[in-house]
N, C-alpha and C positions, 0 to 999 in steps of 0.2 A: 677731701671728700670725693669719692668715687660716683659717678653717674650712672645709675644704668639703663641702657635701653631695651627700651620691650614696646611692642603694638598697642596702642592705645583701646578701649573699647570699640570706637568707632571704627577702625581699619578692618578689626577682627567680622564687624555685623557685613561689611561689605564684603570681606572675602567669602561668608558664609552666601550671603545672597546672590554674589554669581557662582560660587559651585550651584545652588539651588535649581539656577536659571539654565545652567549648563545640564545639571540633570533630566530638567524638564522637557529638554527639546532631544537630550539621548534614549530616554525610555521607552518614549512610545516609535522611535527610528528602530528601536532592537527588537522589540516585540514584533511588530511589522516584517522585516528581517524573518525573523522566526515562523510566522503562520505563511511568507512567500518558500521559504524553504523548503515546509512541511505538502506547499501545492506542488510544488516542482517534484519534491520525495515520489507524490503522488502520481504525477504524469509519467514522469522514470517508471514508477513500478507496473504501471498499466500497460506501458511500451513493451517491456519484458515480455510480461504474462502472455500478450496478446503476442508476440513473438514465438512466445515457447509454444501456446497453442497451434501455431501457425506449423511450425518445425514438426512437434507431434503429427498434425493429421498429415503431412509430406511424407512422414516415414513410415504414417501407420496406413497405408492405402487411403486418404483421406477421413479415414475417420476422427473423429474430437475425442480428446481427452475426459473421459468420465462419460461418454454415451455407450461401454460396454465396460463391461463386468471387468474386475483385474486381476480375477484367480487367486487372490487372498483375501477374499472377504466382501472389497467393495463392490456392491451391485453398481449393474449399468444404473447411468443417472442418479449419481449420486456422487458426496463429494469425497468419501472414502476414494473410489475410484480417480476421480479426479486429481488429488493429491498424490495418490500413489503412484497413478502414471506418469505425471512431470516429477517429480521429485525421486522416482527409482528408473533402473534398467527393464524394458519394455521386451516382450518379442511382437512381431508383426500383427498378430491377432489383440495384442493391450496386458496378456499376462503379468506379473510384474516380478522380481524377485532383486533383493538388497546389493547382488555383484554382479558384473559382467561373467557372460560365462557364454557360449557357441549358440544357444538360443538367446539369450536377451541381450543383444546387441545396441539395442537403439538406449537414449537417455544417457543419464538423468537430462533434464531441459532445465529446472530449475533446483537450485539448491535446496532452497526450503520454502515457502511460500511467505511473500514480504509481509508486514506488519501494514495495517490501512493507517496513514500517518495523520488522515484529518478527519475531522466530524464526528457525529454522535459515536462509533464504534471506534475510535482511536483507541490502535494497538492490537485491534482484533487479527486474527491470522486466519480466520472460520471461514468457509465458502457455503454458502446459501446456493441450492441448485433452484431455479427456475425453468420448465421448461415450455412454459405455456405462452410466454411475454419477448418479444423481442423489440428492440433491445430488452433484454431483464430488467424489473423493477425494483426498489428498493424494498426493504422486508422488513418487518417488525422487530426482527430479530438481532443478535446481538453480532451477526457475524460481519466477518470487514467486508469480503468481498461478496458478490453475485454472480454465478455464470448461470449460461444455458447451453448443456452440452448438446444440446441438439444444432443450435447455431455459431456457437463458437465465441459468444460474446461474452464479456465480463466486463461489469460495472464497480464500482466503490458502492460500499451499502450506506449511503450518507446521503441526503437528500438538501443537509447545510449548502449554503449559499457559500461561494467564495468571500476572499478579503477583500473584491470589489461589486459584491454581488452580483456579477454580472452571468455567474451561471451557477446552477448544484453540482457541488460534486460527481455526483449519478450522472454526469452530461460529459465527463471530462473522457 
């Protein structure tokens, strides 16, 4: 007679209950992980922006991005404007146009404008112009960012508290 072996019930209930245990203490380590990711996403893309801002008004005589017109449409103070001027080739007065060519020299500054990776507008790509509030305040509205081209600032449109509450987003 042949014997065979195999795990008893009881080996099997313990093996389940430390995977169990094991998951328990992984899940909420991954998640955590994920929402410090999405702060960091955030402070990166702000560093940028406010970089590319920075670069614009150096090359455009001091002026900001989106506080004049861009000869395709976008009015001064607006985010038409704004988008177009980081995001295409510039000439010295903000005009904009799709190539480099003997007048539009300056740009692009940014590729395409980043996705807001936390809080209530996650995913949003939209700019909210302020220009009465500085720093800009958070809006009702669904769009990710805030600036105010009159100052140069740009906020997160998220008013959410961090994953340690210790600031809003809008702070970062």
């Amino acid at each position: 007679m042949m014997l065979r072996k195999s795990f008893s019930l009881v080996e099997l209930v313990i093996v389940v209950v430390i995977i169990g245990v094991i998951a328990a203490i992984a899940v909420p380590r991954i998640s955590t992980s994920y929402g410090r990711s999405a702060e960091n996403a955030l402070a990166s893309d702000l560093v940028t922006m406010r970089k590319a801002i920075d670069m614009y008004a150096a090359e455009h005589n001091h002026a900001l991005p989106g506080s004049q017109a861009d000869g395709s449409g976008g009015a001064a103070n607006s985010a038409a404007a704004f988008i177009s001027q980081l995001t295409k080739y510039s000439t010295p007065d903000g005009t904009v146009a799709a190539s480099r060519d003997v007048q539009h020299q300056y740009g692009p500054y940014l590729r395409k404008i980043p996705v807001l990776p936390v809080g209530k507008n996650q995913q949003s790509t939209g700019i909210a112009i302020d220009t009465t509030s500085s720093p800009p305040v958070v809006t009702a509205g669904t769009e990710g960012w805030v600036y105010n081209p009159t100052t140069g600032e740009i906020i997160a449109n998220s008013d959410d508290a961090n994953l340690d509450n210790s600031q809003a987003y809008d702070e970062y």
